[in-house]
N, C-alpha and C positions, 0 to 999 in steps of 0.2 A: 504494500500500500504506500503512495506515496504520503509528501510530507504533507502538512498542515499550512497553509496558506492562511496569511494575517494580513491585513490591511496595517502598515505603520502611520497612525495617525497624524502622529508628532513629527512626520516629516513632511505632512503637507496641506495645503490648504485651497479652498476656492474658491474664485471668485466671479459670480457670474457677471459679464458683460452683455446685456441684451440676450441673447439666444446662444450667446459662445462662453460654456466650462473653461475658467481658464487656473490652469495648475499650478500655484506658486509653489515651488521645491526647498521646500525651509532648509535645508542643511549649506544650500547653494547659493540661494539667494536667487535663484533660476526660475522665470517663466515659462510655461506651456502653451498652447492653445491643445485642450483634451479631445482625445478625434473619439470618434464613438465605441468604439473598443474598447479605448482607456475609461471610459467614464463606465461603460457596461461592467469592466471589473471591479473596478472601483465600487459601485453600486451595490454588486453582488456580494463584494468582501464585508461592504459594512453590516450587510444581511447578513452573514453568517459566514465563518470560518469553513475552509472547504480544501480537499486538493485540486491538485492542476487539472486532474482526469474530471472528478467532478463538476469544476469550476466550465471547463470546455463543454461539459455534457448541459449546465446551467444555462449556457449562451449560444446551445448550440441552432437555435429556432433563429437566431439574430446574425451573431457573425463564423466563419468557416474557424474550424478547431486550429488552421495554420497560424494564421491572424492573432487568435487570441492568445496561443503559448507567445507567438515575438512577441507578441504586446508585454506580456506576463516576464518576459525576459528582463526584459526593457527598464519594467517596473521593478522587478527585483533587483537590479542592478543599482537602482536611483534607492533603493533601498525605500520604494513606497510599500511597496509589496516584501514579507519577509516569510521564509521559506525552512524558516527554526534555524539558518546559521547565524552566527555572533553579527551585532549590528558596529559598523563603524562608528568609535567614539568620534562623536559630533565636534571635538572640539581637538584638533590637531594635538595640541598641550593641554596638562590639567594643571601645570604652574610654571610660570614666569621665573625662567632663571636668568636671564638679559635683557635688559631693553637695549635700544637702538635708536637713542638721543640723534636727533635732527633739527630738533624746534627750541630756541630761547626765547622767555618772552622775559625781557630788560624791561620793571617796572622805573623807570627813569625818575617819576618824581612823585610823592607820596600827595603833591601840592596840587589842586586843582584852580580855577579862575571859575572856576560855575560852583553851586552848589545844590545838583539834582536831589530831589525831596527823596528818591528811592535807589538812590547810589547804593552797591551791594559791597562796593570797595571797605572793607574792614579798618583799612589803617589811611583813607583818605584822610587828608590835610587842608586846610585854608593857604591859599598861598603863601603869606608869610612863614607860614609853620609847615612846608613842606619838604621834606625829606629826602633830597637830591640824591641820586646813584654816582659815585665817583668814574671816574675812569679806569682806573687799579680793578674795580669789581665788575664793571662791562667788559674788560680787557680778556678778564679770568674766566667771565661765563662761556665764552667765546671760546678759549682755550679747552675747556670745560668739554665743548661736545666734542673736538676733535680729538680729544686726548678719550673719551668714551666711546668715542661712536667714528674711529676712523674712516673706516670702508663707506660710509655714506657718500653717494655722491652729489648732491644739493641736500645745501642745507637750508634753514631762514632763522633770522634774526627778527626779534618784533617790539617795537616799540610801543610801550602802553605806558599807564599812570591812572590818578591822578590825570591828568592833559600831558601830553606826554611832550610838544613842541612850547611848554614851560622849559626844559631841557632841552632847546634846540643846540648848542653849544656842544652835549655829551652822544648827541644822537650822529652830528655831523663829523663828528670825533671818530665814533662807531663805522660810519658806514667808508672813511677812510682807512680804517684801521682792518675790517673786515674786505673791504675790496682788493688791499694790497694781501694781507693773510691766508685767505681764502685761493687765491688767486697762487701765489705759493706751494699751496696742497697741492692744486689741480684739481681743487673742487668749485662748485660753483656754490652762489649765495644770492638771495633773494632777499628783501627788505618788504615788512606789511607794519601798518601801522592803523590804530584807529583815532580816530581823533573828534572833538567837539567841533571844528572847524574856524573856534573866535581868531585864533591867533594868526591866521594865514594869510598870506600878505603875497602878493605879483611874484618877487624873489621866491620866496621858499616852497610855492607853487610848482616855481622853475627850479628850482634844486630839484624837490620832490619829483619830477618828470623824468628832470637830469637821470635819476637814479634809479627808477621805475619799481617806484614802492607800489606795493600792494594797498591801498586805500579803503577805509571804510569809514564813514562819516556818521557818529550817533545823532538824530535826528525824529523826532518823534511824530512828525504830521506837520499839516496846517498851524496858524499859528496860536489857534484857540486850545488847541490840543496840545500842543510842543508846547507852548507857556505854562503848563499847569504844574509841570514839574522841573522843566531845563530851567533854572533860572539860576542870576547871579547871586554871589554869599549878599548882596542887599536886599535878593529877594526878588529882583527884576527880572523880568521873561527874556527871553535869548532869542527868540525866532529873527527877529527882524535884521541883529546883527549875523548870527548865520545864515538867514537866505543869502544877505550879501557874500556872504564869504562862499557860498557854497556856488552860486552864479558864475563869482573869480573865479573858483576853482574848477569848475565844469567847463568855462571857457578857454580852460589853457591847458589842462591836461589832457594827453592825448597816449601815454604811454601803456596805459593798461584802464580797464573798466575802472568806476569806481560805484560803491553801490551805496546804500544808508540804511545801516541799523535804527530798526523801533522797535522801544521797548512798551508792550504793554502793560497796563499799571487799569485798577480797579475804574470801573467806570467809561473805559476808553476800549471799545471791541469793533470800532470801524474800519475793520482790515481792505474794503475796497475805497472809501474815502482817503482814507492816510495813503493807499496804494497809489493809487490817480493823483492824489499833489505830489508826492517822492516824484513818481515815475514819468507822467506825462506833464507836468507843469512845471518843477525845477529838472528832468533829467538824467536823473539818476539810472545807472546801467541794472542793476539791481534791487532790489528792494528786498530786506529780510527780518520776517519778526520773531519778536522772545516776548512771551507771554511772560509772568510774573505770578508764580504761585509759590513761594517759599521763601521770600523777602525775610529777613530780620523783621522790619516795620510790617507790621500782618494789615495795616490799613492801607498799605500798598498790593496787597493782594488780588490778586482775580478771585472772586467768591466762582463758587462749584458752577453754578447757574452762567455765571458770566463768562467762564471757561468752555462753557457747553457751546454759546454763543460765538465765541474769537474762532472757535473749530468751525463752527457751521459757515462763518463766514468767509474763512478763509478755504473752504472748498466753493465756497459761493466766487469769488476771485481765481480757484483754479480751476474751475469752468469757463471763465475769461480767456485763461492760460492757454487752457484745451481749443475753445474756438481760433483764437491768435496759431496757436501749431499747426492748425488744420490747414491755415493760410499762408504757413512758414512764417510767421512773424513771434518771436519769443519777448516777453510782455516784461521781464525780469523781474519772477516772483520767485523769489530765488529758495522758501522752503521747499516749494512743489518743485522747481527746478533740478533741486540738490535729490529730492525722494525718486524722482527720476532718473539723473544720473545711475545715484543707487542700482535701482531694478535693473538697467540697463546693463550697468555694467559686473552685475551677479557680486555687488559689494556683500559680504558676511563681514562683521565685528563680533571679536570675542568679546572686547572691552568698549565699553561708551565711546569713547575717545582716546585720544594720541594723550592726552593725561598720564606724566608718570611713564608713560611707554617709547613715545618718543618727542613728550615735550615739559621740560620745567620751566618753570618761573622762578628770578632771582629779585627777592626785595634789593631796601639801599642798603643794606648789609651783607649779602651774599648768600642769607639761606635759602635753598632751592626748597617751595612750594611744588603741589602737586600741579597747581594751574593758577593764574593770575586771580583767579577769584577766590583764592586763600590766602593770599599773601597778609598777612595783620590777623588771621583769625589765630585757634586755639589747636586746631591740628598741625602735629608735631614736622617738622619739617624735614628732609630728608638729605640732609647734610649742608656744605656750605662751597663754593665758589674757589674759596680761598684753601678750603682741605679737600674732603674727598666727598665722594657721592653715596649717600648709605642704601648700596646696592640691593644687601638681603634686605633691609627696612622695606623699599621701596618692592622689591618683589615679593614680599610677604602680603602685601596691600592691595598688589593688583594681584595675585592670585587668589585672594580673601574675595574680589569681584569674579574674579575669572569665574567660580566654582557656582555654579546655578543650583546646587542639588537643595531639597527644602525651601524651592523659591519658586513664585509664580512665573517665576522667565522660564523653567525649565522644559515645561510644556509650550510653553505661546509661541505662536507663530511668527510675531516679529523680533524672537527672539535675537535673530542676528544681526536685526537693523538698527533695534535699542539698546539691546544687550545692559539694560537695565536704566537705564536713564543718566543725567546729569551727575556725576558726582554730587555738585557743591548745592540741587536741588537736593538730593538725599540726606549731607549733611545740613544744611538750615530746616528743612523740615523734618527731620527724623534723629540727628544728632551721631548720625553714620554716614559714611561718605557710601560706605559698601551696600549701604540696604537702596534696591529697587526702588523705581519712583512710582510704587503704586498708585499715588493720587488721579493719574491720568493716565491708566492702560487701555481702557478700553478706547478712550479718543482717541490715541495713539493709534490704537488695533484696528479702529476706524480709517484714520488719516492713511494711513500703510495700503486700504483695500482701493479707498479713491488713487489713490496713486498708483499701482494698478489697474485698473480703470484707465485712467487716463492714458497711462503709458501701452494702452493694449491700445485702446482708438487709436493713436497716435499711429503706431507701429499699423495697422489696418490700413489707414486713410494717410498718409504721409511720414513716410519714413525718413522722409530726405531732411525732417526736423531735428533728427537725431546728429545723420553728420554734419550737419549745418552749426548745429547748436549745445548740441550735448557734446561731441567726442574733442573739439575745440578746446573744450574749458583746461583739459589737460596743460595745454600751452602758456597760460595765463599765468 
């Protein structure tokens, strides 16, 4: 008798598109379109456990016995279908014994010139009283990954704060110091910075080109919207001097996109208004938002309800996205954007992010932070600039994430796209970096199937949006 034929759940999932099954292959990160065969076994598996002889004898009114063993091959193979041999561990490693440092993020100055009501920055400053990164400590970070992470071939250095072009002086110091360094290896080096945009001026516009930083602009909407929280330490709204700034800068830079971060904050869930003033009224190549649910300040929150709303709406805006692809025009909604890439390009994540893995943050003192969004808090840091890197520390941490077992990731289906969420969401609202970001899986698990969705019409009705738009970005 043969063996026992199972349906393996946990590796896949689907999503209908109009009248077409479509297969996403959880362990791959790989799409299907299900031809009827597959979906016939499928169907039948979930009916009841059966052999190959059976399963043929099951289907045999519908499809020929040849058809359905390939099919059944096929599927055992993808490990959808299992056949009582041992399943491939889903996860290459079960712990992190190296990373493979690429990313510095140089918080240059602890000092801001704004003072946003829902800054997450822990160890932000008021100008006066901000907290400058030397040179000696920029120099060493720098040192830092090639002495870690040799064999990398591009690396990036990132300029944050605080405002990070308050330390214009350590920045320009950096990107000479790194361009002649760098260049020495025979590696290459890239420069991304994000910035409020007050301080930017014709010149440093033209530096910035010069040197073809990676740019992102924090910007939160229109100006009734952006005023509510960007405003000066007097308390003043910001909008009117950043449009200007943001106008200069969109007029002269030409080296690489630039896009604008918006943060949403309680009350504020207009994700196709704020979209249309970023994108078709100031320019912006991008547009990309961060909901706000795990704030320090909980009156900065998105409440449940308002969450529910920022989701809906921003699939309401990437149906915009979808009719724009369908015309080859890309609208630069850059989270739908980025979920796309994803599928497209069969991305799996063990770990949230390059966090720890192949990216730290160095305050003005030189201790290496998990990611810029801990720099000032109370999680222990993982060595310093100036000594060495606390390796096990650091791979005890990410293998602490890495392990799903006892955890709602273990079965979900977007297991490999979230692979649990935000750190520094988990620790502000949980008091654990390593615990899942339950509060919003099932949105998630939503957001993941429209993207999906989209990327299957897409692929249907105009594929040429892909190379046009998607396989590009690599370059950038």
């Amino acid at each position: 008798m043969g063996a026992l034929l199972n349906l393996v759940e946990r590796n896949l999932h689907e999503v209908r598109v109009d009248d077409d099954r479509m297969l996403f292959h959880i362990p791959s990160s790989s799409l299907f379109a299900t031809d009827d065969v597959t979906g016939g076994i499928i169907d039948a598996l979930r009916v009841q456990s059966c052999t190959s002889e059976d399963l043929v004898l099951r289907l045999a009114g519908r499809f020929a016995g040849q058809d359905v063993n390939e099919t059944l091959r096929e599927l055992i193979a993808l490990e959808v279908v299992n056949d009582g041999s041992p399943l491939t561990p889903e996860l290459g490693i079960s712990r992190v014994e190296r990373t493979a440092l690429n990313t510095v993020v140089l918080n240059v100055n602890t000092g801001c010139n704004l003072s946003c009501t829902y800054c997450y920055k822990e160890d932000l400053d008021k100008p006066s009283a901000g907290k400058k990164m030397g040179a000696d400590t920029a120099e060493a970070s720098v040192e830092m990954l090639l002495r870690e992470s040799p064999d990398e071939e591009r690396y990036s250095v990132v300029f944050f704060g605080g405002e990070p072009l308050s330390n214009r002086p350590l920045i320009e110091h950096m990107v000479n110091y790194c361009e002649r360094r760098f260049a020495e290896a025979g590696k290459q080096v890239e420069f991304i910075m994000t910035t409020n945009a007050t301080l930017l001026t014709e010149e440093i516009v033209d530096y910035l080109n010069a040197h073809r930083f990676g740019l992102s602009v924090s910007i939160d909407g229109p100006k009734t919207v952006h005023d509510r929280n960007r405003i000066t330490v007097g308390g003043q709204g910001t909008y009117d001097v950043v449009r200007r700034k943001v106008d200069l800068l969109l007029s002269r830079y030409r080296s690489r996109p630039v896009g604008a971060r918006v943060t949403l904050t309680r009350g504020i869930t207009d994700v196709e208004t704020i979209w249309n003033h970023l994108f078709n009224e100031l320019g912006f190549a991008e547009v990309g938002f961060a909901p706000v649910t795990s704030g320090d300040m909980s009156d900065f929150n998105l409440t449940g309800d308002e969450l529910v709303e920022v989701f809906a709406n921003m699939k309401a805006l990437g149906r915009r996205y979808l009719e724009a692809a369908l015309e080859h025009r890309n609208i630069g909604f850059s989270n739908l954007h980025q979920l796309v890439t994803d599928i497209h390009e069969g991305h799996k994540k063990a770990l949230p992010c390059g966090a720890g893995l192949k990216m730290l943050a160095v305050d003005h003192k030189g201790e290496l932070n998990l990611c810029h969004r801990f720099t000032g808090s109370s999680l222990p840091t993982f060595g310093n600039v100036h000594g060495e890197v606390k390796q096990a520390e650091l791979n005890d941490f990410l293998s602490q994430r890495l392990d799903r077992s006892g955890t709602g990731c273990d079965t979900c289906h977007i297991r490999n796209l979230c692979s649990g969420g935000c750190y520094h969401e988990s620790y502000a609202r949980y008091g654990d970096p390593t615990h899942p970001t339950y509060h919003y899986c099932e949105l998630m698990r939503d957001w993941v199937d429209f993207g999906i969705e989209v990327y299957s019409r897409i692929m249907a009705a105009n594929p040429a949006f892909i190379s046009s738009y998607i396989t590009p970005r690599k370059a950038h």
